[in-house]
N, C-alpha and C positions, 0 to 999 in steps of 0.2 A: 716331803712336801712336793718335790719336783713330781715325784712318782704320782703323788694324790692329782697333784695338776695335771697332769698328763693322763690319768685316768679319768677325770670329770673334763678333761677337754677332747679325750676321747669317746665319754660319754656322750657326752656332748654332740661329736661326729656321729655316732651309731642313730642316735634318737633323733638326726636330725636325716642319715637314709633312712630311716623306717618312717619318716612324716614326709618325706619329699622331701630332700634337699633342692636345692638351685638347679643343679645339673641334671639330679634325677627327676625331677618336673622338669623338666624340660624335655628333656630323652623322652616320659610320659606322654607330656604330649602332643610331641611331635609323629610318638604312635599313634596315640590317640584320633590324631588328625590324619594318618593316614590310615588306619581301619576306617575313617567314615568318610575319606575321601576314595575308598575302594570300593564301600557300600552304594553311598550314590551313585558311582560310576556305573556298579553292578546295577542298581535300582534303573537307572537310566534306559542303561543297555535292554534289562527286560522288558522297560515300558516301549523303548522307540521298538523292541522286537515285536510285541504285545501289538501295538500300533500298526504295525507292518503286514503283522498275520490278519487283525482284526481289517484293514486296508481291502490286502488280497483277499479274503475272507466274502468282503461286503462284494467287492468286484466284481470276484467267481459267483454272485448270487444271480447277474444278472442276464437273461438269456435275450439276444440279440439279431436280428437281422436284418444283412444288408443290401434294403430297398435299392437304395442309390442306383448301385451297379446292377440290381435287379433288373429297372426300368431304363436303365438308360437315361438317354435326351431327353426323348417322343413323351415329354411331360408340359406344362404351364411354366413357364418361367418364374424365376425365384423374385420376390420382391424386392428392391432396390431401396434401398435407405444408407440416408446420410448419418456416418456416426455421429454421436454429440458431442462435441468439445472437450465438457468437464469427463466423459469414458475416456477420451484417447488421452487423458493428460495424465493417466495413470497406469502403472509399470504391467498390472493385467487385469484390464478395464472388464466390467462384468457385460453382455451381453445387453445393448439397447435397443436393436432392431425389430419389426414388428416381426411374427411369427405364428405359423399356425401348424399345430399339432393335432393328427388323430387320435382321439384318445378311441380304444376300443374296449367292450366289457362285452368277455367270450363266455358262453354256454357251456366250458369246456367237459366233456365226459370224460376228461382221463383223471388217473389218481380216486381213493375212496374218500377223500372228504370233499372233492367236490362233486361225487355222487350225492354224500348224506347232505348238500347242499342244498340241491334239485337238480344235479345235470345230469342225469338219467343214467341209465344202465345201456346205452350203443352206445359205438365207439360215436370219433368226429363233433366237431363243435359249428355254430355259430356266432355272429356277433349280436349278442342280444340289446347292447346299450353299444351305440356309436355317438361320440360330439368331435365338434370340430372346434378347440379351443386356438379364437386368436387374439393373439398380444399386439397392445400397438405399442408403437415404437413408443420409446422409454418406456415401458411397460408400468404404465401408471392406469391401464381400465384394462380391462378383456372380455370380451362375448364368447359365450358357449351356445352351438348353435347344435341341436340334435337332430339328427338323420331317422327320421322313424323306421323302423326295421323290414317295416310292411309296405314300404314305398316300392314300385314298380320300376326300375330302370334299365338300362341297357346296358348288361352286366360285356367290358371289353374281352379282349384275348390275353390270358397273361402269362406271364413265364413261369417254369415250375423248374425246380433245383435240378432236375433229371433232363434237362434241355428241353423239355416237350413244353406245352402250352394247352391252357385250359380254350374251349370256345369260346367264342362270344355267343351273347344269348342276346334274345330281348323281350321287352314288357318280364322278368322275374323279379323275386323278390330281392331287396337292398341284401340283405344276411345272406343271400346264398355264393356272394362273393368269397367271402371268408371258409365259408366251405369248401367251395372248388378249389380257390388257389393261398389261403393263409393271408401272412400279412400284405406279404406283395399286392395280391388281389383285391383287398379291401382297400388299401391304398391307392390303384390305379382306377379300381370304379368310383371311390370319391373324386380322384381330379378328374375322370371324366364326366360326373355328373356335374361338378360346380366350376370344374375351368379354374381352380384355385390352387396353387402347391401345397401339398405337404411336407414343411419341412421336417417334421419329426412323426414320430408314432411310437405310442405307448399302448399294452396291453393288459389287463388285469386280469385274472380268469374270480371264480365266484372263492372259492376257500383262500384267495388272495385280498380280495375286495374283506372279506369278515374278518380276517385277521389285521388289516390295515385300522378297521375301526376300533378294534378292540385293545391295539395297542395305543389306539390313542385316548382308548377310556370313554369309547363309546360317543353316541353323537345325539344334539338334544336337538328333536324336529315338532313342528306343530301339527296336527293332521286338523281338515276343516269337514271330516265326514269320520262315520265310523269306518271301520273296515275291519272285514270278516271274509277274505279270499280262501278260499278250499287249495287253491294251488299251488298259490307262495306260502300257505299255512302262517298267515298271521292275523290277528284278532286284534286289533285298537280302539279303542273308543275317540271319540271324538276329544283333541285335546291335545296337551304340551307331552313328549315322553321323551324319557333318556333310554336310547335303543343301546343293544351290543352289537357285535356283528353280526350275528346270524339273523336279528330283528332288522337291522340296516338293512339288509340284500333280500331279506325277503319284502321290504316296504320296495328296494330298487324295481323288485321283481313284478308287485302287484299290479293286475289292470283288470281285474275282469271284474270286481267286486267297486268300482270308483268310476263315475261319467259313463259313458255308454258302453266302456268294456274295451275298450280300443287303446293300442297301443299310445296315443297323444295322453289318454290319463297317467299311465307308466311314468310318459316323457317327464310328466308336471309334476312327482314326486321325485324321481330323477333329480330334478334340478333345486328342490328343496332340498335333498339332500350335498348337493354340491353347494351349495351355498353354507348349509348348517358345517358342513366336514372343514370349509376356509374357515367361517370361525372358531370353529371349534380347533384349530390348526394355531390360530391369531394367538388366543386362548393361552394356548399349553406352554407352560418356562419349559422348552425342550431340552436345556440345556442343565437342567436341575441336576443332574448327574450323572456319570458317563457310562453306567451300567445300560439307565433307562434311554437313552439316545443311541447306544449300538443295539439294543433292543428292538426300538423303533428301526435305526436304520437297515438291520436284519432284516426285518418285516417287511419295511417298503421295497428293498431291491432284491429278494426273496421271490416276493407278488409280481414282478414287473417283465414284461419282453419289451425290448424295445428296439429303434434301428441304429444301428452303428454310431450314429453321430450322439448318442446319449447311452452308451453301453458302457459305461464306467463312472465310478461314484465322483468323480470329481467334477465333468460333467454337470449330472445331475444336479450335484450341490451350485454351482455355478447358476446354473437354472434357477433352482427354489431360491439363493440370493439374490439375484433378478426381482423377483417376485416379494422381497419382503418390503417395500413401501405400496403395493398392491393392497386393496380394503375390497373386503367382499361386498361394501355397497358400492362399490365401482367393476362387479365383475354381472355382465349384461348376461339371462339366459335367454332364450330363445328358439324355435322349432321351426326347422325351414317348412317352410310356406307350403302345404296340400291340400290336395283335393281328392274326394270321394273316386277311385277308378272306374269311367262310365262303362266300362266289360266286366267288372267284379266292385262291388259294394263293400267287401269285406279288407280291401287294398286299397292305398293311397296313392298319386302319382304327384311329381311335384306343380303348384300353382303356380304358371306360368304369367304376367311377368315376374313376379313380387319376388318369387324363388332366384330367379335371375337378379335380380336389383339386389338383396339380398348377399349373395356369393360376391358380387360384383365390389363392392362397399369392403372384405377385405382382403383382395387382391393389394 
């Protein structure tokens, strides 16, 4: 009997490691718990790498130069504003100052998609879309004021990477800054035209601008005429349409088939489109998930030259946070003030005073 006891209390033992005992669940799972606490670790480890690369990644997208030390001094003085309270009472307050940025949209001829765009077959570019976006301080409204391209001005001297310096010209056309001397130059003949700083500049070129739209799924504009341009190659009827990007940039592009064929028509769909692209921005859960947001942010810092002070993605995000209590029925567009040039009819020179009173308002 001792022996039967001892074999059913033995039993008893065996049946009781092969179901888990006490100790053996325990031992279990405390493996347990350290295989998935080395999974996570490892899971961790490749997202913060993943995160790190995708970082570096977005960074290296974006190509930069730096105005600043370009120009020196010999520039308009930077605006002066007082922080606001509820920014400085936090650890890294987001940016509330007013601010005005060159945005530029270049012609560019290099690369083949923005040939098959329309940027021709020579080399060299201009700036075919120039605005002057400023922020007022707390960045709750903004005016976008557009530079017509055909405007006549007194293009300065400016500096080129190789130490030399382009001429100064005068009565030429606004775009032929960007050709002689790049950002710098486009930069330095705007504050000499309007006496106002720029603190930033941003550039897009044309296969930048379509892929920008198209990651956002396209942009929904109203046109108040047909259009059938031979140049920009687009056909619209009069009416609501959901454009892609390649429709975007060619509506950006059209003037000769809308109003008298002059670049102020360009301007006035230009700014339909800047408005349509904020809502359509307001619009989008961009946060729906992290494939389609490095995506986008791929896209966007991909498309962009900019000058040093926003030549990194953290930057920029800093910026567009700024901007998200910002409503595109608070963002003002408008075309500085011209006049017909009385030596050429086919050029604009700016209307003197309004053009001044204008610039002046946001210094």
């Amino acid at each position: 009997m001792s022996v039967r006891g001892h074999e059913k209390s033995g039993g008893a033992g065996n049946d009781g490691d092969e179901a888990g005992g006490p100790d053996i669940r325990t031992g279990r799972r405390a493996k347990a718990l350290r295989i998935t606490g080395l999974t996570l670790a490892g899971l961790l480890v490749l997202g913060a790498g993943a995160a790190g690369w995708a970082y570096w990644q977005l960074n290296g997208n974006i190509d930069s130069v730096d105005i600043d030390s370009a120009l020196g001094d010999d520039r308009p003085a930077k605006a002066v504003t007082t922080p606001s309270p509820d920014a400085s009472a936090t650890a890294t307050p987001l940016p509330t100052e007013s601010l005005n940025i060159l945005v530029l949209g270049s012609d560019s001829r290099s690369g083949e998609e923005n040939q098959a765009l329309g940027g021709g077959d020579s080399g060299g570019a201009r700036s075919d879309t120039a605005m002057v976006v400023h922020l007022d301080a707390g960045r709750t409204a903004a005016t976008v004021v557009s530079i017509p391209r055909d405007t006549l001005v007194d293009r300065p001297s400016c500096p080129l990477q190789d130490g030399e310096s382009t001429r100064a010209a005068s009565g030429v056309m606004f775009n032929t800054a960007y050709e002689v001397g790049g950002p710098v130059c486009a930069v330095k003949t705007v504050e000499s035209l309007t006496d106002v700083r720029m603190d930033h500049y941003v550039e897009i070129d044309f296969a930048g601008f379509a892929r920008l739209v198209d990651a956002l799924g396209g942009v929904t504009v109203t046109t108040e005429e047909d259009i059938d341009d031979d140049r920009s190659h687009l056909t619209l009827d009069a009416g609501t349409h959901h454009l892609d990007g390649t429709d975007a940039l060619a509506l950006a592009r059209t003037r000769y088939d809308i109003g008298d064929g002059s670049d102020l028509g360009r301007i006035g769909l230009q700014h339909q489109l800047v408005k349509a692209l904020l809502e359509q921005v307001a619009d989008e859960d961009l946060l729906a998930g992290p494939t389609r947001l490095y995506r986008l942010a791929d896209t966007v810092t991909d498309s962009l030259t900019t000058d040093t002070g926003l030549d990194s993605l953290g930057e920029l995000t800093r910026l567009a946070q700024s901007l998200r209590d910002l409503p595109s029925d608070d963002v003002t567009t408008l075309t500085m003030p011209v006049v017909p040039a009385p030596w050429d009819r086919n050029r604009v020179i700016a209307d003197e005073p309004e053009a001044g009173e204008l610039w002046a308002s946001l210094r």
